[in-house]
KOLBAKE-631875 format. One record per residue (C-alpha): z, y, x; residue number from 1; residue in one letter. Coordinates in nm, 4 decimals. Layout:
BEGIN
z,y,x,i,aa
Z,Y,X,NUM,A
...
This chain:
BEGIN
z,y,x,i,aa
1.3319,-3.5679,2.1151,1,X
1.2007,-3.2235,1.9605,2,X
1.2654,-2.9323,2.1627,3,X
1.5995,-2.7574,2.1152,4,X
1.5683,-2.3965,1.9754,5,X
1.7698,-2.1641,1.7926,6,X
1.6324,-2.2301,1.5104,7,X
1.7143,-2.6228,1.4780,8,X
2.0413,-2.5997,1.6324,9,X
2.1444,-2.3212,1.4040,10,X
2.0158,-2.4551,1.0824,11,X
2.3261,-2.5295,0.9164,12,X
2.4635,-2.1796,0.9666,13,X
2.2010,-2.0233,0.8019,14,X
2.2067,-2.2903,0.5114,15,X
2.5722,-2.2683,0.4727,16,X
2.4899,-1.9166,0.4375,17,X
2.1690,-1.9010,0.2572,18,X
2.2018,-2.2322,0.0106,19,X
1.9499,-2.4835,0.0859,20,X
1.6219,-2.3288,-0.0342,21,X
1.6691,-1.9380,0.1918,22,X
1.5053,-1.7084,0.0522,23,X
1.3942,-1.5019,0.3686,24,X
1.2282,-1.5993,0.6680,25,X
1.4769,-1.6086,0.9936,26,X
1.3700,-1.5369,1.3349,27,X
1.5937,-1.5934,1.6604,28,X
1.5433,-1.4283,1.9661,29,X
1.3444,-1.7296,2.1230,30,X
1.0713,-1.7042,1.8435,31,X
1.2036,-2.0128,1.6376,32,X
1.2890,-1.9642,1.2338,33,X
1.3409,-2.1081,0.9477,34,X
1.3522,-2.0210,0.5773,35,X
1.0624,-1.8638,0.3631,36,X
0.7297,-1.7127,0.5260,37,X
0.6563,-1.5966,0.2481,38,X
0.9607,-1.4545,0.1394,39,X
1.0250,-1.0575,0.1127,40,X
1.1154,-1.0071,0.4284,41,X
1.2530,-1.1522,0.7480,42,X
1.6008,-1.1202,0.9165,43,X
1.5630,-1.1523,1.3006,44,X
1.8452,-1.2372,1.5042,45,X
1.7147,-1.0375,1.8063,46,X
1.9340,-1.1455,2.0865,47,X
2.2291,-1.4275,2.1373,48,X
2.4653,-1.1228,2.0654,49,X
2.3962,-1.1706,1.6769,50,X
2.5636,-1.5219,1.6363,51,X
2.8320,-1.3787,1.8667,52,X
2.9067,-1.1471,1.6374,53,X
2.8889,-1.4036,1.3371,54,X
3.0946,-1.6455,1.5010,55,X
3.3753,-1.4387,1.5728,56,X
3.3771,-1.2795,1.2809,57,X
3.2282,-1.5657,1.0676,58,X
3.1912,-1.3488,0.7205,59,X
3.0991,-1.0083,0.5707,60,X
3.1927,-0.8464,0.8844,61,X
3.0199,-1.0101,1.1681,62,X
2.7028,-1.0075,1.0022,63,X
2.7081,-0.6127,0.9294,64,X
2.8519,-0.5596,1.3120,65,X
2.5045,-0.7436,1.4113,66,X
2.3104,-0.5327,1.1790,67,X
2.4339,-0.2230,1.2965,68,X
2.4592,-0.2319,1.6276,69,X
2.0782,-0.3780,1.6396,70,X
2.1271,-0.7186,1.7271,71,X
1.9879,-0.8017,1.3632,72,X
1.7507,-0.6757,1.2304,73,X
1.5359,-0.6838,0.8629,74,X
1.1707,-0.6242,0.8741,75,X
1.0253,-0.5743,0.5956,76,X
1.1743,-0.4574,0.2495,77,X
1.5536,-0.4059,0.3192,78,X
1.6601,-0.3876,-0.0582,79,X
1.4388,-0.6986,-0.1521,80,X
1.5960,-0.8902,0.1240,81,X
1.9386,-0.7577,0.0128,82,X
1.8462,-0.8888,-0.3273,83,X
1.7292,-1.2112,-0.2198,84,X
2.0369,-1.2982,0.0042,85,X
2.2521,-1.1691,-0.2342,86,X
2.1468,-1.4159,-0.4763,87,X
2.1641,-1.6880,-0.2544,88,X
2.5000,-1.6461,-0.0957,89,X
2.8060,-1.7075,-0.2284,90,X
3.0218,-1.4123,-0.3602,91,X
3.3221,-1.4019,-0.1199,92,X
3.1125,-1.5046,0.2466,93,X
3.3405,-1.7332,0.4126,94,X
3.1686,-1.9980,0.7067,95,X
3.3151,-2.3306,0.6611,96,X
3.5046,-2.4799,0.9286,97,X
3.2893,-2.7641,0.9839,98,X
3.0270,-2.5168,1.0348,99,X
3.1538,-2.2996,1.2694,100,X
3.2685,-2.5927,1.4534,101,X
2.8667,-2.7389,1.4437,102,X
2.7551,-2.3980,1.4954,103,X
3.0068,-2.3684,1.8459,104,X
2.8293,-2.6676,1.9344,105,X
2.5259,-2.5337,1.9153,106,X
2.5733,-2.2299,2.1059,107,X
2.6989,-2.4302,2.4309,108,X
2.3808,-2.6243,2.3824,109,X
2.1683,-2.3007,2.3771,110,X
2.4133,-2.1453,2.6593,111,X
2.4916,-1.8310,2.4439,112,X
2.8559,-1.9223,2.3772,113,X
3.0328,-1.5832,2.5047,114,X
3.3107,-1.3544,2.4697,115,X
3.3905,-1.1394,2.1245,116,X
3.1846,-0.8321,2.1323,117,X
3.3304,-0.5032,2.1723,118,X
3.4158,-0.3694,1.7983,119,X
3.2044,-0.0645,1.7095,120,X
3.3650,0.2804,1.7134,121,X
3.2715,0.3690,1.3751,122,X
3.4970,0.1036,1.2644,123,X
3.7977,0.2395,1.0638,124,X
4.1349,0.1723,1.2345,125,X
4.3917,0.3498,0.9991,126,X
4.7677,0.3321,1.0344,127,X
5.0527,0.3646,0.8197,128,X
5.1235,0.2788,0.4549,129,X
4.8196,0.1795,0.2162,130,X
4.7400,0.5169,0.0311,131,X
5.0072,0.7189,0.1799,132,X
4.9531,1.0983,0.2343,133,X
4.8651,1.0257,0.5927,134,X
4.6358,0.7312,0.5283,135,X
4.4789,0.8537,0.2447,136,X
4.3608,1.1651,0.4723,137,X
4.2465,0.8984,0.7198,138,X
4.0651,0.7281,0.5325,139,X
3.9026,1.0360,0.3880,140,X
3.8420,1.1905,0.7068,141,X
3.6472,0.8430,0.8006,142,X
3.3894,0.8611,0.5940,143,X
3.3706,1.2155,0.4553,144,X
3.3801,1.3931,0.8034,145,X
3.0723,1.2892,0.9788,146,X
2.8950,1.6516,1.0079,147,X
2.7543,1.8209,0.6748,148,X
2.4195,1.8329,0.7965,149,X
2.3969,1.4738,0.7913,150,X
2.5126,1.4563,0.3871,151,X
2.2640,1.7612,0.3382,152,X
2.0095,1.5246,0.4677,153,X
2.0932,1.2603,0.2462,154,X
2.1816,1.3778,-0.0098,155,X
1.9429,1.6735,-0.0937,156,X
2.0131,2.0310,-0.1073,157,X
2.2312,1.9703,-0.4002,158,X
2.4601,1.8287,-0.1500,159,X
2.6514,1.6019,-0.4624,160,X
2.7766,1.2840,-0.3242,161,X
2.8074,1.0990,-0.7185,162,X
2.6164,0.8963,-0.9892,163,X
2.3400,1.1608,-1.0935,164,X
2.2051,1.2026,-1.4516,165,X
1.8244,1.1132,-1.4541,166,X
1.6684,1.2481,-1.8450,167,X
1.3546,1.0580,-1.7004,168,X
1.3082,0.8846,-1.4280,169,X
1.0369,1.1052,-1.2258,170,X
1.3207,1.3751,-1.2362,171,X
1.3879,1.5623,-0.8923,172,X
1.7407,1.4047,-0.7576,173,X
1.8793,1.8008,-0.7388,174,X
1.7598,1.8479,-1.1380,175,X
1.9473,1.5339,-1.2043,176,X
2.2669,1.6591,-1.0454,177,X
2.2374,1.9707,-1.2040,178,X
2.1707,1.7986,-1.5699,179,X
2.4825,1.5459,-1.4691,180,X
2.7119,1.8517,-1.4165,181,X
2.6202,1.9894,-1.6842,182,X
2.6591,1.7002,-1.8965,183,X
3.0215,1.7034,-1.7686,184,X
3.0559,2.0244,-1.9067,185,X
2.9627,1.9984,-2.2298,186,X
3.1993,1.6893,-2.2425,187,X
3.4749,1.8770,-2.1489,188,X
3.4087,2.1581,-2.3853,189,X
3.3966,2.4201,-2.1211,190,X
3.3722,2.7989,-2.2438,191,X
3.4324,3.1283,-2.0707,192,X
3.7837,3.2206,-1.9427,193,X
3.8780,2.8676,-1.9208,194,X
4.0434,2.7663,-1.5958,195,X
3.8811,2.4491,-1.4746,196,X
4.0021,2.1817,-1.1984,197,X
3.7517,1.9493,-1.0090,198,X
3.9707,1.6758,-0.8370,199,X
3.7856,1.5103,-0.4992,200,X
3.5698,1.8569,-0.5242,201,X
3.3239,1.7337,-0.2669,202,X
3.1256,2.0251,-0.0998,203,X
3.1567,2.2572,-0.4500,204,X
2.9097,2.1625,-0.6977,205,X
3.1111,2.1198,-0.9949,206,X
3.3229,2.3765,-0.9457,207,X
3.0213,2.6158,-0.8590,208,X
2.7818,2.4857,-1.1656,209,X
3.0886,2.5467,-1.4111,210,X
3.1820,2.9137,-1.3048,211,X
2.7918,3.0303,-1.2960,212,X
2.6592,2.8408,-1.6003,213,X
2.9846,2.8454,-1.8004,214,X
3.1674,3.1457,-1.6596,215,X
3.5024,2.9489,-1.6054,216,X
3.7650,2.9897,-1.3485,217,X
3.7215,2.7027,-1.1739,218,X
3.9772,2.5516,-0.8520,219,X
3.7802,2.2363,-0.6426,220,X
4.0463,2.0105,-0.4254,221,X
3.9534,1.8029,-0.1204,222,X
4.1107,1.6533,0.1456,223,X
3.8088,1.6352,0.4085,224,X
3.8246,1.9542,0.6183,225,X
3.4351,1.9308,0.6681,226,X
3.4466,1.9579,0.2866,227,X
3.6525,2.2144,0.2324,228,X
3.4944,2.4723,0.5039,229,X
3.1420,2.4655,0.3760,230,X
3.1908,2.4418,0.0373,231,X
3.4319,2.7685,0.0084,232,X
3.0942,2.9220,0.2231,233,X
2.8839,2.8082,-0.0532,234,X
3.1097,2.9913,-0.3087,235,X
3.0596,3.2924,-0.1187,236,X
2.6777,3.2544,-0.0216,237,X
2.6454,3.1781,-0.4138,238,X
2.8345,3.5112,-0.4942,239,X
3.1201,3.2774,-0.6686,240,X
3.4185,3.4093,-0.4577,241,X
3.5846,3.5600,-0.7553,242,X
3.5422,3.2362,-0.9934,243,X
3.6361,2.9455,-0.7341,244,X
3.8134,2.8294,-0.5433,245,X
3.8474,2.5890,-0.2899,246,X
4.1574,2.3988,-0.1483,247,X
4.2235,2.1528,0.0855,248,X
4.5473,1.9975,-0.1167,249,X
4.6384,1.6061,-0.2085,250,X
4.5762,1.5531,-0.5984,251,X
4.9620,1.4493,-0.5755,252,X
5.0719,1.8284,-0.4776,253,X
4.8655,2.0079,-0.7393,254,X
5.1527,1.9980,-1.0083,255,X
5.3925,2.1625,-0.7250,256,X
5.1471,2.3996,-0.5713,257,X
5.2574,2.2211,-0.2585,258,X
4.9879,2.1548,0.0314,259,X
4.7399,2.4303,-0.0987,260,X
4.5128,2.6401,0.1486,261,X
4.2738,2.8092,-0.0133,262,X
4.1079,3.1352,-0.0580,263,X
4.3818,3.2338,-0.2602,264,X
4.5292,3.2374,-0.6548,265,X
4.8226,2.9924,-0.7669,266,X
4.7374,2.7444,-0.4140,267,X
5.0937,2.8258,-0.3244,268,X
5.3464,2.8370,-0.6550,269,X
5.3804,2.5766,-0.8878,270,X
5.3670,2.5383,-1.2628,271,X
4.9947,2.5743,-1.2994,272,X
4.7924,2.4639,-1.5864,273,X
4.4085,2.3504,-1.6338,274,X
4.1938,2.3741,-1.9487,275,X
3.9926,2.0935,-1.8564,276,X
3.9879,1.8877,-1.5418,277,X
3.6691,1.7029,-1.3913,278,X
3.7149,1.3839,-1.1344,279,X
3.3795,1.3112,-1.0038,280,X
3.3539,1.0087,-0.7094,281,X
3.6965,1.0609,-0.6300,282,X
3.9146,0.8301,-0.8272,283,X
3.7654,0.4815,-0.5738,284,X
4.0270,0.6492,-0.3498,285,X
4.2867,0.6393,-0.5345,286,X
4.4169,0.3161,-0.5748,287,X
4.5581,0.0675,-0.8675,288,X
4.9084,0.1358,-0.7314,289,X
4.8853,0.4984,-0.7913,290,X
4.6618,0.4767,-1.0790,291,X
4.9749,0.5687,-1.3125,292,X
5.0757,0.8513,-1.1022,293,X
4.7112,1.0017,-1.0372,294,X
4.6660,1.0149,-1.4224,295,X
5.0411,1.1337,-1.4846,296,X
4.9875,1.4310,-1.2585,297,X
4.6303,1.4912,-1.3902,298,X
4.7891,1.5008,-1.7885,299,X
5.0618,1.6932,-1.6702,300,X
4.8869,2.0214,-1.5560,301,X
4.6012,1.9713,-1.8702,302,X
4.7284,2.1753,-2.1364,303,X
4.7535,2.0597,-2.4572,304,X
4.4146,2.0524,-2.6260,305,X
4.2704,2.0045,-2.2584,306,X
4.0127,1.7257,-2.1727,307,X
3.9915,1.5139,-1.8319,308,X
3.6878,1.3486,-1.7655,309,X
3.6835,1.0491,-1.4652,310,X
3.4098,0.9513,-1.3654,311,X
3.3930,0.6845,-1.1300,312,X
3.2447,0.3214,-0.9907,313,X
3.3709,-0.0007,-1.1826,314,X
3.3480,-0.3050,-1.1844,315,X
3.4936,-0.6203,-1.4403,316,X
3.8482,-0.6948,-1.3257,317,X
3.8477,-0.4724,-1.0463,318,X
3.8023,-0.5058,-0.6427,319,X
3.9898,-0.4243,-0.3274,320,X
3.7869,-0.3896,-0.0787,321,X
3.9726,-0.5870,0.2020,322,X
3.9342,-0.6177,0.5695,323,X
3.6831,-0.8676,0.5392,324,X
3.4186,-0.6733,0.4131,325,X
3.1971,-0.4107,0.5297,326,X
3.2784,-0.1421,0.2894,327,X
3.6107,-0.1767,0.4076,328,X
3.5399,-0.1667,0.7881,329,X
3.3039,0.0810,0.8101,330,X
3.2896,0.2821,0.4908,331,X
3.5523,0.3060,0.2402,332,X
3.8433,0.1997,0.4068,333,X
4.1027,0.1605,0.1071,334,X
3.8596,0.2239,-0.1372,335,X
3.9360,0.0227,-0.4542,336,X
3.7399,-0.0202,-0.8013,337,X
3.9374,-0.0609,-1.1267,338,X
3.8181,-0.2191,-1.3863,339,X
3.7095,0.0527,-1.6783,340,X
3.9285,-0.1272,-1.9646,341,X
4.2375,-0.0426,-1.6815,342,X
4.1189,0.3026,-1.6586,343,X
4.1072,0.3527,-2.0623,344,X
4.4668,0.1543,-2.0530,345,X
4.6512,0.4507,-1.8097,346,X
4.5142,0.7358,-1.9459,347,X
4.6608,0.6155,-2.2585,348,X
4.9863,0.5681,-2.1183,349,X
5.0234,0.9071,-2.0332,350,X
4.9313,1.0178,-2.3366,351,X
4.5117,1.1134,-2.3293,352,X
4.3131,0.9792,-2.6309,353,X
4.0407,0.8290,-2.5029,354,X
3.7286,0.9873,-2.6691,355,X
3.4220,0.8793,-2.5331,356,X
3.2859,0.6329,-2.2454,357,X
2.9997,0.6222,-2.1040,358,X
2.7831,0.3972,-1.8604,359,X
2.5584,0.5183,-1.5383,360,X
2.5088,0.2634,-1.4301,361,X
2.0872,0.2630,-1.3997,362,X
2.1307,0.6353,-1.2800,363,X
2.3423,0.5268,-0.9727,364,X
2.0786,0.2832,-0.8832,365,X
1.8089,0.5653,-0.9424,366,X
2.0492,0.7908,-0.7357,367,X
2.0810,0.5710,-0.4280,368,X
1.7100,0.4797,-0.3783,369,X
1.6770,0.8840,-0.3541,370,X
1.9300,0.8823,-0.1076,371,X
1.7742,0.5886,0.0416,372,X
1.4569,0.7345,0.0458,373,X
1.6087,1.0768,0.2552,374,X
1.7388,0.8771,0.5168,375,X
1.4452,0.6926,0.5377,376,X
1.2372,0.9854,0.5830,377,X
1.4621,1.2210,0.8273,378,X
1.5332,0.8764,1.0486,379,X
1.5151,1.0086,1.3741,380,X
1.7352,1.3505,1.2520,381,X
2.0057,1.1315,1.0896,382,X
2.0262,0.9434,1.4515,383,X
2.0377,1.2711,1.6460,384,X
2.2893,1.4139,1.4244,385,X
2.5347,1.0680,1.3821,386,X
2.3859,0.8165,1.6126,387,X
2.2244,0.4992,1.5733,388,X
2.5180,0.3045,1.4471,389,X
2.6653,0.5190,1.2244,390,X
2.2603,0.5790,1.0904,391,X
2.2291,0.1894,1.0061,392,X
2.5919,0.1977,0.8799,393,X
2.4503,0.4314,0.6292,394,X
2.1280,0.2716,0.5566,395,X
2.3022,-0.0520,0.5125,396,X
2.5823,0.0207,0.2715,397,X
2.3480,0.2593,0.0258,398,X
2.0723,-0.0457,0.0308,399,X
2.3394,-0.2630,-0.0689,400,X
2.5192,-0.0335,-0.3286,401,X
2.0889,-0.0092,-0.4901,402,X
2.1144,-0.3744,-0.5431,403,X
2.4780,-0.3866,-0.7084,404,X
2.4123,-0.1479,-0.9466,405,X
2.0792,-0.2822,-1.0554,406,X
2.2238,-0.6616,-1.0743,407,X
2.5321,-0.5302,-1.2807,408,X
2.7995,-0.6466,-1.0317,409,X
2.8938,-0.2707,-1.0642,410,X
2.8656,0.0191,-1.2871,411,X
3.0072,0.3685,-1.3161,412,X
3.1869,0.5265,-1.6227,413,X
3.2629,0.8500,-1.7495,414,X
3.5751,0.8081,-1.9497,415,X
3.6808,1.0923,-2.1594,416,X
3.9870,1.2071,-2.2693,417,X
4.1822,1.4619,-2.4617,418,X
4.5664,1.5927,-2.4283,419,X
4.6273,1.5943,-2.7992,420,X
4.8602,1.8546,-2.9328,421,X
5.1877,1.7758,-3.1311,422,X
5.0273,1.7586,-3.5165,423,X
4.7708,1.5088,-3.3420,424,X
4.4865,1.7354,-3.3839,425,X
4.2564,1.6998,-3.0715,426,X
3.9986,1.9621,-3.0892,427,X
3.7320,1.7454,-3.0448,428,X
3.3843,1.7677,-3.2540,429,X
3.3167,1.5259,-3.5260,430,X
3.0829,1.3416,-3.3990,431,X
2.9179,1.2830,-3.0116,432,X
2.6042,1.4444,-3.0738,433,X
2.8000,1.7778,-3.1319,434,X
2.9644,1.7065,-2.8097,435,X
2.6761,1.6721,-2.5554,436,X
């Protein structure tokens, strides 16, 4: 009778997970694996603690828990291995019962059945109504408000947490940024003494970019306090005091004035009115439900003649990320995609002629191997300044995004639109190349 290892007893996990032919090596904590030698890199189970967490949690979830709390662990090229496995595995991981049942058996055989590990405490635990006020700033706060020195590390000194625009690919990330704002710009037709408003402002760069380059009035909303405290310092290091500003205020309130704090200007009566109005990485948040009432508020403070631009991750028919998924547990909690035909559909229905739409898709995947690539480098800073969990959190969720945007499963559009005025006459250029 061959010797009993991980490796044989656990076989029909990994297959059930991998497909017959895997397409990594796998190595167990006793030194048995499986899989391909040769392949481009090699998941190791590193203690009995990893199948715990798979077994209880026999999908998405428990094999990201093991990953980031360092009871798995990928040696060699984490984005090839990302690729490979995500070729190989089914699109919605679910573990048979039969084997989960095998795989039970297998563990009392090894003698590493145990208890359910402790969850992580970077795991979102939000309360209350699915994109309510309250939840909405949860779920914000989760992933937004880990310390601004860690995003500064990741995400260059631009500090601009969106799909950059690359004109070639050996482009510095922060020239990319820049050229991606500006591109927005010229979109929206931005010229001086328009008032502009940058919905899901981030730490300023929109908002900042358009007042010094266009010489616009511009207003940035957030609702992570993090946010909203260092980018109104920006504004002032950057001598911008007088041309933005910066509020912490729901995208729901900004018809009303309700829910402002800012630095000053119309944050507290209502009735305001916006020239043009950017959305930049912030619509994911917002939710199919409230689609129709993101976009209604949105046209209703764009004057007539005013453009919106969103710009934001799709993907065909749209996706909720649920609670059986990492993106949901541990980064955006509530986050949603929409499907970029649905976003053309409601900006229609409140009355924006869709212009122009465009596809990022190869500069997201060009973004997030910079960002990759920063956390990579500053390793040991990223764990000082978040910890080891959240660190590999990180590291495993940008890896992943790489791979989705380069195998199309998702994209990111700019969709333009214009608030035409009551002849029908929209202001726009003839053609795109006047535009941008």
């Amino acid at each position: 009778m061959p010797r009993l290892t991980a490796a044989n007893a656990l076989a029909p996990l990994v297959h059930a997970v991998l497909g017959e032919s895997i397409p990594v090596e796998v190595r167990f904590w006793d030194g048995s694996h499986v899989g391909a030698a040769d392949g481009p890199a090699t998941i190791v189970l590193r203690s009995p603690g990893a199948l715990r967490q798979i077994l209880w949690s026999p999908n998405e979830v428990g094999f990201a828990r093991a990953f980031i709390t360092g009871d798995a662990e990928v040696e060699g090229d984490l984005l090839e291995a990302i690729r490979a496995v995500f070729r190989a595995a089914p699109q919605d991981l679910q573990i048979g019962t039969r084997t989960v049942v095998r795989t039970l058996a297998a563990s009392v055989r090894l003698g590493v059945l145990g208890p359910p590990p402790p969850r992580p405490a970077e795991e979102a635990r939000l309360r209350g109504g699915r994109h309510s006020r309250e939840r909405d700033a949860a779920a914000i706060s989760h992933h937004y408000d880990v310390g601004n020195d860690f995003y500064r590390l990741v995400l260059g000194e631009s500090m601009t947490y969106s799909c950059a625009r690359f004109v070639r690919a050996d482009v510095s990330l922060e020239d990319a940024q820049a050229a991606k704002y500006d591109l927005i710009c010229r979109k929206l037709g931005l010229q001086e003494g328009m008032r502009l408003l940058d919905v899901g402002c981030g730490w300023g760069g929109m908002a900042m970019h358009a007042a010094a380059n266009y010489r616009v009035g511009a207003v940035g909303i957030t609702l992570s306090e993090q946010q909203y405290d260092l980018a109104r310092k920006r504004v002032a290091e950057a001598g911008l005091s007088d041309w933005v500003e910066i509020r912490l205020q729901d995208y729901r309130d900004v018809a009303t004035g309700r829910g402002g704090s800012g630095s000053g200007g119309g944050a507290d009566g209502g009735g305001e009115r916006f020239d043009a109005i950017s959305s930049i990485g912030m619509f994911e948040h917002v939710g199919k439900d409230q689609m129709a009432a993101y976009f209604s508020v949105l046209a209703e403070v764009l004057v007539p003649g005013g453009r919106l631009l969103n710009h934001a991750i799709s993907t065909p028919d749209g996706a909720s990320f649920d609670r059986r998924s990492f993106t949901a547990r541990y980064v955006f909690p509530d986050g949603e995609l929409e499907d970029v035909a649905d976003v053309v559909s409601a900006m229609e229905a409140v009355s924006l002629e869709v212009r122009d739409v465009e596809s990022l898709r190869e500069h997201y995947a060009l973004t997030l191997r910079h960002w990759v690539t920063n956390l990579d480098e500053n390793w040991d800073e990223a764990v000082s300044l978040v910890g080891i969990v959240r660190a590999r959190i990180w590291r495993l969720y940008m890896a992943a995004a790489v791979v989705g945007f380069e195998l199309n499963e998702t994209a990111v559009h700019q969709v333009l639109g214009v608030k035409t005025l009551d002849d029908g006459s929209s202001g726009m250029p003839l053609t795109r190349a006047d535009m941008i």
